[in-house]
C-alpha positions as CSV (number, residue, x, y, z in Angstrom):
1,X,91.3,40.2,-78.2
2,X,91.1,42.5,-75.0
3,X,90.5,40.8,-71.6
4,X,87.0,41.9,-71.4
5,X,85.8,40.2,-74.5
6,X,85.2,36.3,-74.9
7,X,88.1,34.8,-74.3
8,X,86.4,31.9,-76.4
9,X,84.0,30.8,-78.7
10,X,80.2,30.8,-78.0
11,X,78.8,27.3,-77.2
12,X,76.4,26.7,-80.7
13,X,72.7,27.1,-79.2
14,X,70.3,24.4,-79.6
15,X,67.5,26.9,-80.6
16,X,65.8,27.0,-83.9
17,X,66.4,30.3,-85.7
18,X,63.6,32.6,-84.6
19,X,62.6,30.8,-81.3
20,X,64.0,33.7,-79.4
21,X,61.3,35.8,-80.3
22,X,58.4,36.5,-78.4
23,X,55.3,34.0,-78.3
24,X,53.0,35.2,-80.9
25,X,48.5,34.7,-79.5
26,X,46.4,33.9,-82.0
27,X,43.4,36.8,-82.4
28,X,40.4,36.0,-80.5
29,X,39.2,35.8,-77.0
30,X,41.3,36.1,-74.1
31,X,42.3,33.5,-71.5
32,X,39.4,33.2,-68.8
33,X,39.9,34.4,-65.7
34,X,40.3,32.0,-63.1
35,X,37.0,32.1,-60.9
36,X,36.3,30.9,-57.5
37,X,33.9,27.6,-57.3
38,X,30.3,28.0,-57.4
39,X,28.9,27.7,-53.9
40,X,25.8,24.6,-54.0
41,X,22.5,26.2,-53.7
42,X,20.3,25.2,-50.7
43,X,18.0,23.0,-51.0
44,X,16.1,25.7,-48.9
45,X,16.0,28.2,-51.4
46,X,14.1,28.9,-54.2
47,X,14.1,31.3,-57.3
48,X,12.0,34.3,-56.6
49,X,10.3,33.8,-59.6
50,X,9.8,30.1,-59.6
51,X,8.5,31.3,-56.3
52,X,5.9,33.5,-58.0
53,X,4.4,31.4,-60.3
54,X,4.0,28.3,-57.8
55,X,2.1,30.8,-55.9
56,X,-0.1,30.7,-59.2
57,X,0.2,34.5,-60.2
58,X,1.8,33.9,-63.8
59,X,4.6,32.1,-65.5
60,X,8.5,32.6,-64.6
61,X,8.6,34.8,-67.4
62,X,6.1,37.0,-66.6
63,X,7.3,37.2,-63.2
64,X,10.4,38.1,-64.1
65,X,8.5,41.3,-66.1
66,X,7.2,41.5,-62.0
67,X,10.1,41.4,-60.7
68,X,12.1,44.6,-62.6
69,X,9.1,46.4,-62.5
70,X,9.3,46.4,-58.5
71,X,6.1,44.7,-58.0
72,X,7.8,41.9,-55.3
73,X,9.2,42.9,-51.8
74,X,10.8,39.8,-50.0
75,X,11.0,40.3,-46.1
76,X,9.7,44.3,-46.5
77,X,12.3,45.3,-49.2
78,X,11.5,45.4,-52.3
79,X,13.5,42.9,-55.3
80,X,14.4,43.8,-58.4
81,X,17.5,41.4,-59.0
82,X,16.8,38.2,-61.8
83,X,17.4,35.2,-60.3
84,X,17.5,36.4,-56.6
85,X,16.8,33.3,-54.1
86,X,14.5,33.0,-51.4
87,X,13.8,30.5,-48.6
88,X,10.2,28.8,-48.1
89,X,9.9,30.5,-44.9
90,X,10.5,34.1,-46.5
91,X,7.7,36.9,-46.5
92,X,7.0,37.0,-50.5
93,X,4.3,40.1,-51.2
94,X,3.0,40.5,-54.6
95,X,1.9,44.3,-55.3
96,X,1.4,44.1,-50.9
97,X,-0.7,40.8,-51.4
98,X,1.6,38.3,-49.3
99,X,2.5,34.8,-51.5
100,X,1.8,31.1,-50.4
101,X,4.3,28.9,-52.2
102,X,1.2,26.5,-52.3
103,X,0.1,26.4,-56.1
104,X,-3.6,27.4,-55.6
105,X,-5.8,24.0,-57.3
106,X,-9.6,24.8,-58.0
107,X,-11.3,21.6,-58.3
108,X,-15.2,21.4,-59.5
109,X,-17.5,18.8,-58.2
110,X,-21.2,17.9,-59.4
111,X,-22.5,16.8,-55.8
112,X,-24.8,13.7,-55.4
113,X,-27.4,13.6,-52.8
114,X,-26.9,12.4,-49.4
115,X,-23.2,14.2,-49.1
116,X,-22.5,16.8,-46.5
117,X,-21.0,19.9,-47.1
118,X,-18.0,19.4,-44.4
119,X,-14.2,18.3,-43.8
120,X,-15.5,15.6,-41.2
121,X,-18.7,14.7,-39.9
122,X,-19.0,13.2,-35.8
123,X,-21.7,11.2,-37.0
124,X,-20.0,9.4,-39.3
125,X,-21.8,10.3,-42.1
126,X,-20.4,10.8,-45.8
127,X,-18.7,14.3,-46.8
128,X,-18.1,15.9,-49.6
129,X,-14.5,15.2,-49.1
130,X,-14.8,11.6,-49.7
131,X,-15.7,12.6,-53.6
132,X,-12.4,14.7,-54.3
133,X,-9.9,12.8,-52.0
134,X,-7.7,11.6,-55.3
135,X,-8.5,15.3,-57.2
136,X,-5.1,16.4,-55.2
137,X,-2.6,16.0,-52.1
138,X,-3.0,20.1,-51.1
139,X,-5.9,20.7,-48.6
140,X,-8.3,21.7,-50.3
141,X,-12.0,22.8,-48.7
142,X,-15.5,23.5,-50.0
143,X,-16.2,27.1,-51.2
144,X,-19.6,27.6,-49.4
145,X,-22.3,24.9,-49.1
146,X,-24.9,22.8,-50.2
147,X,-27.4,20.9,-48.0
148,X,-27.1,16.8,-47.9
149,X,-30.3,16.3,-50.3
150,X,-29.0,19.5,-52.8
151,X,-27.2,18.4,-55.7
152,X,-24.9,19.9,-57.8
153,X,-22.1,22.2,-58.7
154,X,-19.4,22.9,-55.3
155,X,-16.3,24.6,-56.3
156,X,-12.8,23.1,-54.0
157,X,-9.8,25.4,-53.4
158,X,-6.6,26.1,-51.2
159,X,-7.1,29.9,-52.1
160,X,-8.2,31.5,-49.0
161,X,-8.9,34.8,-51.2
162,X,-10.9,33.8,-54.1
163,X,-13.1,31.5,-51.1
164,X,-13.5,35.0,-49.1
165,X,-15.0,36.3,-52.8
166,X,-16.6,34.1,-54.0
167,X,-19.3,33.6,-50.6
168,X,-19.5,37.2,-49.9
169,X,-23.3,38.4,-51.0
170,X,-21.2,42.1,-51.6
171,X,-19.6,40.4,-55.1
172,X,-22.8,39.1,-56.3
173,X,-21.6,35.7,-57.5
174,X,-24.4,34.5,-59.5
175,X,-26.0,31.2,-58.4
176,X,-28.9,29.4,-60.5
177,X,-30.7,26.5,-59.4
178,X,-33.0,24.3,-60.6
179,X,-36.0,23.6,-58.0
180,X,-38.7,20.9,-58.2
181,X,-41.7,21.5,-56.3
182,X,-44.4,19.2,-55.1
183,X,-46.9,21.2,-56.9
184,X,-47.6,24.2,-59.7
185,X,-46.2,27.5,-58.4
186,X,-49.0,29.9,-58.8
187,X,-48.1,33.1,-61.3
188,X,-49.0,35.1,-58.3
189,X,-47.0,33.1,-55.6
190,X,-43.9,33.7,-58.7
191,X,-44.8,37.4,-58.8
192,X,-44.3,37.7,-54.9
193,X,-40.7,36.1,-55.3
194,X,-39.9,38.5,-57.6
195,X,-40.7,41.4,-55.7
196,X,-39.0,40.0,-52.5
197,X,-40.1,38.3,-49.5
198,X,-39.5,38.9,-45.8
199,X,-38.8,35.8,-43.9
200,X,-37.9,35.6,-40.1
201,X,-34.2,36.4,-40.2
202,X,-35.2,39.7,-42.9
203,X,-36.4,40.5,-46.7
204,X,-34.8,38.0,-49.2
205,X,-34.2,39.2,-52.8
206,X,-33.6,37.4,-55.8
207,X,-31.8,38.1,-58.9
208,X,-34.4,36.1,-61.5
209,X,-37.1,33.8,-60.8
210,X,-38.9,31.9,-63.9
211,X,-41.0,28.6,-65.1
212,X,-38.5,26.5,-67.2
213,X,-39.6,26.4,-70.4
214,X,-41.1,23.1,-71.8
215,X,-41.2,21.8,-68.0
216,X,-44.5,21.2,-66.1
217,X,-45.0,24.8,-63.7
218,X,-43.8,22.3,-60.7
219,X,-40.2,23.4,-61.7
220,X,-38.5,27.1,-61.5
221,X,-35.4,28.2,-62.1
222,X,-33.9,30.9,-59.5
223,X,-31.0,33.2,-59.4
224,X,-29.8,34.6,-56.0
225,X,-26.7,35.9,-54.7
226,X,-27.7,35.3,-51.1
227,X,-25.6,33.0,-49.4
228,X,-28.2,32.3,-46.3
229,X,-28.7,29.0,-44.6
230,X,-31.5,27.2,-46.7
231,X,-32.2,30.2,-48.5
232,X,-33.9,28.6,-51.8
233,X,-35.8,26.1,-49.8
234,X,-36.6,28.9,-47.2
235,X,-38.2,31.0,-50.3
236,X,-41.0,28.7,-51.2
237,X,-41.5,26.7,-47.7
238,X,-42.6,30.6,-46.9
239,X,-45.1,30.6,-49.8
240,X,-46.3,26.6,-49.0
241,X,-44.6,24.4,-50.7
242,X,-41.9,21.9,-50.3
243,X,-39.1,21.8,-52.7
244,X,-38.3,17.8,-53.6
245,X,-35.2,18.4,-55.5
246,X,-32.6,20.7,-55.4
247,X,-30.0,21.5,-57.8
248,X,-27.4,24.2,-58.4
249,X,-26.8,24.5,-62.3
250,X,-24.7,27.3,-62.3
251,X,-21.8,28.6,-59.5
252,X,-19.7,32.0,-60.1
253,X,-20.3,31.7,-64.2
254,X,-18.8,27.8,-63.9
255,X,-21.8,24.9,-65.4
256,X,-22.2,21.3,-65.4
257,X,-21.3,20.2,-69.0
258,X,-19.5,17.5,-69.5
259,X,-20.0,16.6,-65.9
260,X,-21.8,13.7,-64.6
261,X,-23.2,13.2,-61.3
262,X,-20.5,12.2,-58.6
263,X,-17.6,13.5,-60.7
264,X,-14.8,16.1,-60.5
265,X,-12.6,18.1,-62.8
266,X,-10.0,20.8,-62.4
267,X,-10.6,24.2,-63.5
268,X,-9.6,25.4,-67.2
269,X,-6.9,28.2,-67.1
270,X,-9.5,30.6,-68.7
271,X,-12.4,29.8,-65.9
272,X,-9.6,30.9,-63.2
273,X,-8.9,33.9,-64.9
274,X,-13.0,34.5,-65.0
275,X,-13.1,33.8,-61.7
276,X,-10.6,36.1,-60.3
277,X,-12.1,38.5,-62.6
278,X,-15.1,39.0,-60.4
279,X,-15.3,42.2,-58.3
């Protein structure tokens, strides 16, 4: 044997015949790559469409819809990404309208007498406020008003928008109210109603003006869209009488059934919709 070959014998490997070939994978998904941690989300943050539908536009999912279709600019640019963050103190605009991470509430009281219509009162007398205080912990305030011996229906809402609509005579919210006078309207004193009256601040006009069926002629129902000071008592004080019980039966399509004197409820999902339905 030459000099360059073994000049002895191989040690006898401790391998298994076959070992030295290479590592087969089983089929099926490849090793993960190794990705850096998660960072913790802020507590300040919020997902944009979480965002959304605390506002009270829709649900997440729908906002989502909102979202890819390039209906939501944060901070002037508009957001397209899902699941894109945003902090509470972040300009949110929906279709240019700008968001209040506030969910908007709509609370619906049937007002006693001897209330005022009023967040606080320097004479220390009883407000409106004192009858919702438990309906929820956002700030909610009266839509409009009703006079301390007028009973009756007085919508409660955070949303600034739907309060500017709903007491603006231009959107015609319709308003009914049952009146008790201290004697018979004439037909002809009814007749002038109808065709308008001009009091000292200009010509009133009312939507309907009727006797209530199977009720003595002392008590009319009215529909007006005008949202003047004392307007319904203003009406028939002009014609002589005095009006000895107020009461508004119907607000913006919303009625009293099912609610007693003194006593609140939220707003049904579809009765919002209605609501913001109004133009």
């Amino acid at each position: 044997m030459a000099k360059s070959d073994y000049s002895r014998e191989r040690k006898p490997s401790n391998r298994t015949p076959g070992s030295d070939k290479k590592k087969q994978f089983s089929k099926g998904r490849p090793p993960r790559k190794k990705t850096a941690p998660k960072k913790s989300s802020s507590p300040d943050e919020i997902r944009l469409n979480r965002y959304i539908a605390n506002a009270g536009i829709c649900s997440r999912r729908e906002a989502d819809t909102y979202i890819a279709a390039g209906s939501v600019s944060v901070n002037g640019k508009v957001i397209s990404e899902m699941g894109y963050k945003v902090k509470r103190t972040d300009d949110v605009r929906f279709d240019g309208r700008k968001l209040s991470l506030e969910k908007k509430e709509y609370i619906l009281l049937n007002k006693p007498k001897n209330f005022i219509t009023t967040t606080n009162d320097e004479k220390g007398r009883r407000t409106v406020m004192e009858l919702v205080s438990s309906a929820s912990k956002s700030r909610l305030l009266p839509v409009g008003r009703l006079d301390r011996n007028t009973t009756g229906l007085l919508l409660f809402t955070n949303d600034g928008d739907m309060t500017k609509k709903l007491t603006h005579p231009t959107y015609g919210v319709r308003k009914i109210y049952h009146v008790h006078l201290d004697k018979n309207l004439t037909l002809s004193d009814l007749r002038k109603i109808e065709a308008g009256l001009e009091l000292e601040d200009g010509t009133v006009q009312v939507d309907d003006v009727s006797y209530i069926q199977g009720s003595p002629k002392r008590e009319v129902g009215i529909e007006i869209h005008s949202g003047r000071n004392r307007i319904v008592r203003r009406i028939f004080e002009h014609l002589g009488y005095t009006v000895t019980k107020l009461d508004r039966v119907i607000f913006a399509g919303l009625t009293k059934k099912d609610l007693p004197r003194g006593h609140w409820r939220p707003l049904t999902e579809q009765e919002i919709i209605n609501l913001g339905m109004i133009k």
